[in-house]
C-alpha positions in Angstrom: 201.4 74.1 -49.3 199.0 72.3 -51.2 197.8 74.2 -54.4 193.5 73.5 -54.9 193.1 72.6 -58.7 189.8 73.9 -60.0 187.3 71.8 -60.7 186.9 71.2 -64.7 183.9 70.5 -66.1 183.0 69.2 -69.6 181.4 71.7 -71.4 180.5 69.6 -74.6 176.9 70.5 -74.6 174.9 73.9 -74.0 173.1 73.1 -70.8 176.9 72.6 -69.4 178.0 76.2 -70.3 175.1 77.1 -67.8 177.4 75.8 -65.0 179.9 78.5 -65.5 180.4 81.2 -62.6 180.5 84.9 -64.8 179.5 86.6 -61.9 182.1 88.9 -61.8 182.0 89.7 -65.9 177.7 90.6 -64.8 178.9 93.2 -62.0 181.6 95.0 -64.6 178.6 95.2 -67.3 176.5 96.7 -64.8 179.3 99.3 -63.3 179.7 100.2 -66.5 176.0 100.5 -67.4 175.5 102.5 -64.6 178.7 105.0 -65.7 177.0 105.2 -68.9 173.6 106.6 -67.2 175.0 108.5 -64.4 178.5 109.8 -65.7 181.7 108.3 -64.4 183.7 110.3 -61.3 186.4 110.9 -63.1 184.5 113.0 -65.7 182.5 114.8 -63.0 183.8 118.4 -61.1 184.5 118.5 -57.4 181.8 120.5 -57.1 179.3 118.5 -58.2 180.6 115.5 -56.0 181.8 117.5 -52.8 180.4 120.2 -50.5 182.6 122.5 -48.9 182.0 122.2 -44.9 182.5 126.0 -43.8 180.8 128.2 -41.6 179.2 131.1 -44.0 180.1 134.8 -43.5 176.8 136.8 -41.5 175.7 139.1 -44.4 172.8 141.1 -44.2 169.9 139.3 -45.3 168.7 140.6 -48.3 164.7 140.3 -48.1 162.9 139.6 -51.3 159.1 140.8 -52.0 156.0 138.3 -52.9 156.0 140.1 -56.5 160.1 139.6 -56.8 159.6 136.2 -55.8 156.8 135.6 -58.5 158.8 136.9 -61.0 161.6 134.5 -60.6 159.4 131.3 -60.1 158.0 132.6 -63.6 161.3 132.2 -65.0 162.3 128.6 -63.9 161.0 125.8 -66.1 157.9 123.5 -65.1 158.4 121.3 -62.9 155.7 119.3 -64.9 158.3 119.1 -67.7 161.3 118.3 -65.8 160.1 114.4 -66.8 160.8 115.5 -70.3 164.6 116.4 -69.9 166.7 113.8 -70.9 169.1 113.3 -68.1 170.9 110.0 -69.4 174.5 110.0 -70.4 174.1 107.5 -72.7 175.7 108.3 -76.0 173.5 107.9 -79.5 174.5 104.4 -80.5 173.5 105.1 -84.4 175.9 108.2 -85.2 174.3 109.4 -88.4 170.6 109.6 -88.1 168.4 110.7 -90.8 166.1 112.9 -88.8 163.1 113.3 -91.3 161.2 116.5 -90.4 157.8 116.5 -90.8 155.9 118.9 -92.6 152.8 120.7 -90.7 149.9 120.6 -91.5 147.5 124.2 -92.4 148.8 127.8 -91.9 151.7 129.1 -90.3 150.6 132.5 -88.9 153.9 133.5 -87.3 155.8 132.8 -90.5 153.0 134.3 -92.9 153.4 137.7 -90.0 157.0 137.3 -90.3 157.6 137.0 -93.9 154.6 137.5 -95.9 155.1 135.9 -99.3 151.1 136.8 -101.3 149.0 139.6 -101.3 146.7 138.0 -98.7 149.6 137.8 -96.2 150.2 141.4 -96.7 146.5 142.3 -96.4 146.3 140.2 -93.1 149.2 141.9 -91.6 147.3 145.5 -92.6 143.6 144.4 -91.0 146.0 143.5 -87.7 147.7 146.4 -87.8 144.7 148.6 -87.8 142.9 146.4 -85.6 145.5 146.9 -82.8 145.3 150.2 -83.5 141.5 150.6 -82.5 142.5 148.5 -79.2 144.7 151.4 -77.9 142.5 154.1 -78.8 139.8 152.3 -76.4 142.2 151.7 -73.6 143.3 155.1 -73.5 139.6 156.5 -73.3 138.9 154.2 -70.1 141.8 155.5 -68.5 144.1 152.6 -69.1 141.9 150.4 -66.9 144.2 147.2 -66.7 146.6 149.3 -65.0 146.5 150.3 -61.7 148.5 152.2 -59.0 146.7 150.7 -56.4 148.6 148.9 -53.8 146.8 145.3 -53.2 148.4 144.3 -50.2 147.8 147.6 -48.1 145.6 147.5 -45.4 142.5 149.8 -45.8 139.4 150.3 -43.1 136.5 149.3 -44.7 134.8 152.5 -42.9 136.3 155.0 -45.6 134.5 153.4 -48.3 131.0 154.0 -46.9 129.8 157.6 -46.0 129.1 157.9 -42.1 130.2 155.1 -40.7 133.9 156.4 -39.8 132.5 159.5 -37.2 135.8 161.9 -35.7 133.7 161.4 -32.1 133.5 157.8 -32.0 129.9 157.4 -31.5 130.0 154.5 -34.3 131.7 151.2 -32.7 133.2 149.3 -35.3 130.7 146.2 -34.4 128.2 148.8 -35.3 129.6 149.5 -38.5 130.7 145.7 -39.3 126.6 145.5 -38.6 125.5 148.2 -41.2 127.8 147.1 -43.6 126.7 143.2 -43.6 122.4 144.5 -43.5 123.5 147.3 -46.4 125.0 144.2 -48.8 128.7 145.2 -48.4 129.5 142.4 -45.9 133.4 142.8 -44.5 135.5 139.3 -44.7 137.5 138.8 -41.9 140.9 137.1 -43.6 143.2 135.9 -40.2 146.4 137.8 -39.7 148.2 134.4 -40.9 147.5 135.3 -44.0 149.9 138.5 -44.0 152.7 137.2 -42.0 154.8 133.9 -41.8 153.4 131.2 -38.4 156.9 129.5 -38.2 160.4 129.8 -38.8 161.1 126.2 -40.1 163.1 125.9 -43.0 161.8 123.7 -46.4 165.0 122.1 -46.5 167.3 122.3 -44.1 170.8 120.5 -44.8 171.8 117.7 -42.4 174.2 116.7 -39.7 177.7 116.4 -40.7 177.6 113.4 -38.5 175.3 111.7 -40.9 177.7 111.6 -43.8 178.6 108.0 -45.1 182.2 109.0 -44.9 181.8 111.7 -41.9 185.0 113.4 -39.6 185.8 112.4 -36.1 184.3 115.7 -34.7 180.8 115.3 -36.7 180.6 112.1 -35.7 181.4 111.9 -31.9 179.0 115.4 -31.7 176.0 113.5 -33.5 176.3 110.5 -31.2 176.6 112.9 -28.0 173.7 115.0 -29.5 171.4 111.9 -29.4 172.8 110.7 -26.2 171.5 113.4 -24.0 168.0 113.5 -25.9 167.4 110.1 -25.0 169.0 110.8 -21.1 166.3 113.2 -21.0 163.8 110.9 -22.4 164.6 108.5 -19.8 164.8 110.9 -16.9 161.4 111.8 -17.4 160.2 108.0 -17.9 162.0 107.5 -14.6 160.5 110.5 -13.2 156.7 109.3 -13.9 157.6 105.6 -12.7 158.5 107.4 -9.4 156.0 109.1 -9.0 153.0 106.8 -9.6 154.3 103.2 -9.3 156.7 103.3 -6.7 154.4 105.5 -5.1 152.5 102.4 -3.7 153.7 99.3 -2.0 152.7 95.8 -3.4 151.0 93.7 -1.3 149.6 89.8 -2.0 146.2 89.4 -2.7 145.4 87.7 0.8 147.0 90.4 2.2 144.5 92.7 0.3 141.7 91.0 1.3 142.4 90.9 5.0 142.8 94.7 5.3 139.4 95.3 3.0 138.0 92.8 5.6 139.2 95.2 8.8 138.2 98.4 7.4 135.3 97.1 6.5 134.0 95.9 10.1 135.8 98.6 11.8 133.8 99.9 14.7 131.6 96.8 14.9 133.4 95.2 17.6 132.5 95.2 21.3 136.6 96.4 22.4 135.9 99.6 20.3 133.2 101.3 22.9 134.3 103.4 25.4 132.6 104.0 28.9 131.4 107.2 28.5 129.4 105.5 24.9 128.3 103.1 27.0 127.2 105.2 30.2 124.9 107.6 27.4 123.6 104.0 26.3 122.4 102.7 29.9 120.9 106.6 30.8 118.8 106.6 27.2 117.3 102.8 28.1 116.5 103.7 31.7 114.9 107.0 32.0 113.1 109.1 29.3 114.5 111.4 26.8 117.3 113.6 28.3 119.4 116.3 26.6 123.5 115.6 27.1 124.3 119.1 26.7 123.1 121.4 29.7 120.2 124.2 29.1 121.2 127.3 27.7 121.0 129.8 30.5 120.4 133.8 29.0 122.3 135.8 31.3 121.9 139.7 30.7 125.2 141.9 31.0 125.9 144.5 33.7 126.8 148.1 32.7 130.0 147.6 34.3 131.3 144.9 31.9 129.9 146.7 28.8 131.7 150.3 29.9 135.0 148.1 30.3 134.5 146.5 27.2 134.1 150.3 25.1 137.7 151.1 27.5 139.4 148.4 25.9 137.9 149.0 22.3 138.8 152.5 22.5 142.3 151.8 24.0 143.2 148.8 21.2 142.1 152.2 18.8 144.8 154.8 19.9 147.7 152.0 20.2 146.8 151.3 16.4 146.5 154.5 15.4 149.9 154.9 17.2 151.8 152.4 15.6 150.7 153.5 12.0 152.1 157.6 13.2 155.2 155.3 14.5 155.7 153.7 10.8 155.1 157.1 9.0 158.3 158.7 11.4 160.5 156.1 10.2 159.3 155.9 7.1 160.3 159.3 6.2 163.3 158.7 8.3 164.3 155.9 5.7 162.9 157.2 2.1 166.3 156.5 -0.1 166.1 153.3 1.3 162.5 152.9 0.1 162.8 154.8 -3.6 166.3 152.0 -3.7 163.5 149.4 -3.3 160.8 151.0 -5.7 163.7 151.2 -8.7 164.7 148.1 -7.9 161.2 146.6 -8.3 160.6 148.8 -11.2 163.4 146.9 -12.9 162.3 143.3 -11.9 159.2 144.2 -13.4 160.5 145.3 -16.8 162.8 142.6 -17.0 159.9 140.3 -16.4 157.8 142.2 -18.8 160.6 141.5 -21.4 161.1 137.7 -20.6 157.3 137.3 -21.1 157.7 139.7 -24.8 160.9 137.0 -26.2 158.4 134.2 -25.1 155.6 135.3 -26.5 157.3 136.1 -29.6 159.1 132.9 -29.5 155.5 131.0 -29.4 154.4 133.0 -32.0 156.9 131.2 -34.9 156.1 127.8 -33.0 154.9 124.5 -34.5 151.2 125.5 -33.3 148.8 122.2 -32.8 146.8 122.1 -35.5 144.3 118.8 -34.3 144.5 116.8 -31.2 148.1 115.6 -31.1 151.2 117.7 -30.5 154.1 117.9 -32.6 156.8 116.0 -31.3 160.4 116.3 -33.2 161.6 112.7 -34.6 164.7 110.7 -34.0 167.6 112.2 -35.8 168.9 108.9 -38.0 172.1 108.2 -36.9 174.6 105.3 -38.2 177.1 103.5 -35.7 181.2 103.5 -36.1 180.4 99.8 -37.0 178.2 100.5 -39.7 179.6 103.4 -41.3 181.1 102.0 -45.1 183.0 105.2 -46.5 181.4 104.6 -49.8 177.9 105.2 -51.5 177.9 101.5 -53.0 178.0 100.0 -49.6 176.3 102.6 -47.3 173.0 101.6 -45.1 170.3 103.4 -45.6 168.9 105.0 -42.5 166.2 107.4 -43.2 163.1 107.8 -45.8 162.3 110.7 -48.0 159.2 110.8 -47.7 158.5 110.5 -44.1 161.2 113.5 -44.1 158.9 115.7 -45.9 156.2 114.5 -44.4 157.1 115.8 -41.1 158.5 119.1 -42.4 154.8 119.3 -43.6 153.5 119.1 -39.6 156.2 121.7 -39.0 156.1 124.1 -41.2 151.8 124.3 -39.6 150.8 122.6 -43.0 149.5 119.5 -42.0 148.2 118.4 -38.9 150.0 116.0 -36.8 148.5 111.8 -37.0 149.0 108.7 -36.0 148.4 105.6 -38.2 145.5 103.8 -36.7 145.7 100.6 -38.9 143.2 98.6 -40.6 139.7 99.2 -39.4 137.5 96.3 -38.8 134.0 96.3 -40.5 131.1 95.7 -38.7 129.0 93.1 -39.1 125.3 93.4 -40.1 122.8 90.6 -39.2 120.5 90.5 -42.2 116.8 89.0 -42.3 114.4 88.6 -45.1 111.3 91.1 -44.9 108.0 89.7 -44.0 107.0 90.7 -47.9 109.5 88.3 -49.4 109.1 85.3 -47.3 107.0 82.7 -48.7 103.6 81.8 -48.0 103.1 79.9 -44.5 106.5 79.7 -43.8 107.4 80.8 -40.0 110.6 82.2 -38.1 110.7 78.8 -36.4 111.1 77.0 -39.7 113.8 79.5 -41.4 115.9 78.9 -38.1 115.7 75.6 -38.3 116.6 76.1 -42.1 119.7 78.1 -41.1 121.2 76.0 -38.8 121.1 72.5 -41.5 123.0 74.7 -44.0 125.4 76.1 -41.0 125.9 72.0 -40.3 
C-alpha cells in the first residue's frame, strides 16, 4: 500500500503562508466562540436541554380572572427591556475594573426624605407631611371617591338609570326606549357579545408534534408521517372526486367531429325526408281551398237530468265510503294505542337527540375559526422531515418551518387577522400625457408636435 506524501510547500515568504489549509483550527475557534456566548452542554441542567415526554395528569382547571391576570402581567418585566438583559456568557476579560461612579447632578429628594442632613431638609419633610395630611382630609369628605364598590364588568339595563322607561306592563318596547334615550342625549352603545366572551379555542402556542423532533422516537415519527398521509389521501380524493365529476363527465371529440354535429343540429328539420304525410296533406288542403279550421267545431251540448241526478248518486256515495274508511281507521286505531304512544316516545326521542346534535354543533361553530374577509381559513401543512433527512443533532438539522409564518397563521386563527393571499407586485398604469393648449407655443399644431414625437422616438 502506497503511503500519499503531502505536498510541501516553501513557505519563505508571507503570501506563501496564505496557502496553508487552517480550516479545521477556524471551526474549533468558532465552537468555542459559540460555547463562550451560549454556555457549553456540559455546564447546562437536563432540564434546560430536555423535555420530559409524558402525558399530564387531568386536574381541575383552575380559572383565573381578567383582574388576577393583570396583576401578574404587572409583575413580569418589560418586554421593551428584555434587549437590555445581558444574556452572553462571556466572561469580563479585564478582571479588576475601576468602575468610576459618577456623581449626579442637583438634588436628591429621596435621600434628602430619607436622611435629612440641614434644617431645610427637615422643613421640607414637615410642609409634606402636613400637605398629605390636607389630601386625606379632602378624600374622606367626598366619600373616598377613587374608590368604588362598583362592579365594572356586570351587566346593567340601561332602562334603570332613566325614570319611566322600564314600565312592570310592558307598554315600553325596548326599541322605544333605545329611541328616547338616543333623542334625550343619553345614547346606548351597543358593544358585541365578543367582547365578554372568548370566539375560539386556539391556543397561543401550542407545542409540536413529537414527530417533528431532530432526534424523534420510532412511534412519533411513523404517527406524523401516517398523520400527513391520510390528509393528503383526502386531499386527493376530493381532487379526484371533482375531475369525475366535471371532466370525465364529457367525452372528447376532434374538432371536425365538432363541427359536423353543430352542422346537423343546425339544419335539422330543413330537409325534405323530415316531413311526414299528414304535414304535407295540411300543406296541399291550405294551398287549394280557403281557410279551414283542423280541429272540428265545438258543439254545446246541454245535459239531461238523468246524467246530472247520477252524477250527485256517485258524489254522495264516494262521501259515505270516505267517511267510512276514516270510522274504520279510528276502530283500529284505538284497537292499537300502545303501539301508537311506542311510536310517539320513540319520535319524541329522535327529536331530542336531534335537538342535541344540532346544540354540540352549534356550540362547536361558536369557538370556530369564523371568516373574517372573503377567504376561508384553511389549516397549513404540518412540516414534516423524511427518515433520510433526519440528522440527530442541532448542528446538522434542516430547517423546515418559519417563525414567523407560524405566528402569522395563529393570528388568522385565533380570529385576529383576516385570512390573504399574496397578490404580488402590482403593475402601474400608464398615463398618456399631453401639453395643454396654454403652454404650447404660438402657431404650433397637433400635426407638427406628432411629427416632433416620432423624430425623437427614431
Amino acid at each position: 500500500m502506497s503511503v500519499i506524501k503531502k505536498k510541501r510547500v516553501s513557505k519563505k515568504n508571507k503570501s506563501a503562508w496564505r496557502k496553508t489549509d487552517i480550516k479545521d483550527v477556524e471551526e474549533y475557534l468558532e465552537d468555542q466562540r459559540q460555547e463562550e456566548r451560549v454556555g457549553s452542554f456540559a455546564e447546562k441542567e437536563d432540564d434546560e436541554l430536555f423535555m420530559v415526554d409524558a402525558t399530564p395528569l387531568k386536574h381541575k382547571q383552575v380559572v383565573i380572572t381578567e383582574k388576577q391576570k393583570r396583576k401578574l402581567n404587572a409583575k413580569k418585566p418589560l418586554r421593551s427591556l428584555e434587549a437590555l438583559n445581558n444574556t452572553s456568557k462571556v466572561q469580563d476579560p479585564i478582571v479588576k475594573r475601576n468602575r468610576v461612579r459618577q456623581k449626579k447632578n442637583g438634588r436628591v429628594i429621596e435621600e434628602e426624605v430619607l436622611n435629612p442632613t440641614k434644617p431645610r431638609h427637615f422643613q421640607a419633610n414637615k410642609d409634606r407631611e402636613r400637605y398629605y395630611q390636607a389630601l386625606e382630609k379632602k378624600l374622606s369628605k367626598e366619600g373616598q371617591s377613587t374608590k368604588t364598590a362598583k362592579d365594572i364588568w356586570a351587566e346593567e339595563d340601561f332602562r334603570d338609570k332613566i325614570p319611566g322607561l322600564k314600565d312592570e306592563k310592558g307598554w315600553i318596547s325596548k326599541e322605544l326606549a333605545l329611541h328616547v334615550t338616543k333623542n334625550v342625549g343619553k345614547p346606548v352603545i351597543k358593544v358585541h357579545d365578543s367582547i365578554r366572551h372568548r370566539t375560539t379555542k386556539a391556543k397561543k402556542f401550542e407545542a409540536p408534534h413529537p414527530g417533528m423532533s431532530y432526534n424523534p422516537s420510532l412511534e412519533d415519527h411513523q404517527a406524523l408521517i401516517k398523520e400527513v398521509a391520510d390528509r393528503e389521501e383526502k386531499i386527493i380524493k376530493v381532487e379526484n372526486h371533482l375531475k369525475r365529476v366535471t371532466t370525465l363527465m364529457f367525452s372528447k371529440v376532434t374538432p371536425e367531429e365538432r363541427d359536423r354535429r353543430r352542422l346537423e343540429e343546425m339544419r335539422s328539420g330543413l330537409e325534405d325526408e323530415d316531413f311526414d304525410e299528414k304535414d304535407i296533406e295540411g300543406i296541399d288542403q291550405l294551398d287549394g281551398d280557403a281557410y279551414k279550421s283542423i280541429n272540428p267545431p265545438v258543439e254545446n251540448k246541454k245535459r239531461s237530468k238523468q246524467s246530472r241526478r247520477k252524477e250527485l248518486q256517485q258524489k254522495e256515495l264516494k262521501k259515505k265510503q270516505i267517511e267510512k274508511k276514516a270510522l274504520k281507521k279510528q276502530i283500529a286505531d284505538l284497537n292499537r294505542i300502545k303501539s301508537i304512544k311506542a311510536e310517539v316516545i320513540a319520535e319524541e326521542e329522535q327529536l331530542n337527540a336531534l335537538k342535541k346534535h344540532r346544540k354540540k354543533a352549534e356550540l362547536k361553530k361558536k369557538f370556530e375559526t369564523k371568516r373574517l374577509g372573503s377567504l376561508k381559513y384553511v389549516e397549513p401543512d404540518t412540516d414534516i422531515n423524511m427518515p433520510e433527512d433526519i440528522a440527530g443533532n442541532l448542528r446538522n438539522v434542516k430547517p423546515e418551518s418559519s417563525l414567523l409564518v407560524d405566528r402569522f397563521k395563529n393570528f388568522q386563527k385565533r380570529n385576529i387577522l383576516p385570512v390573504s393571499v399574496a397578490t404580488g407586485k402590482q403593475k402601474s398604469k400608464k398615463v398618456k400625457r399631453f401639453p395643454r393648449s396654454s403652454h404650447k407655443d404660438p402657431g404650433v399644431s397637433f400635426k407638427m408636435l406628432r411629427e416632433q414625437r416620432k423624430v425623437a422616438q427614431a
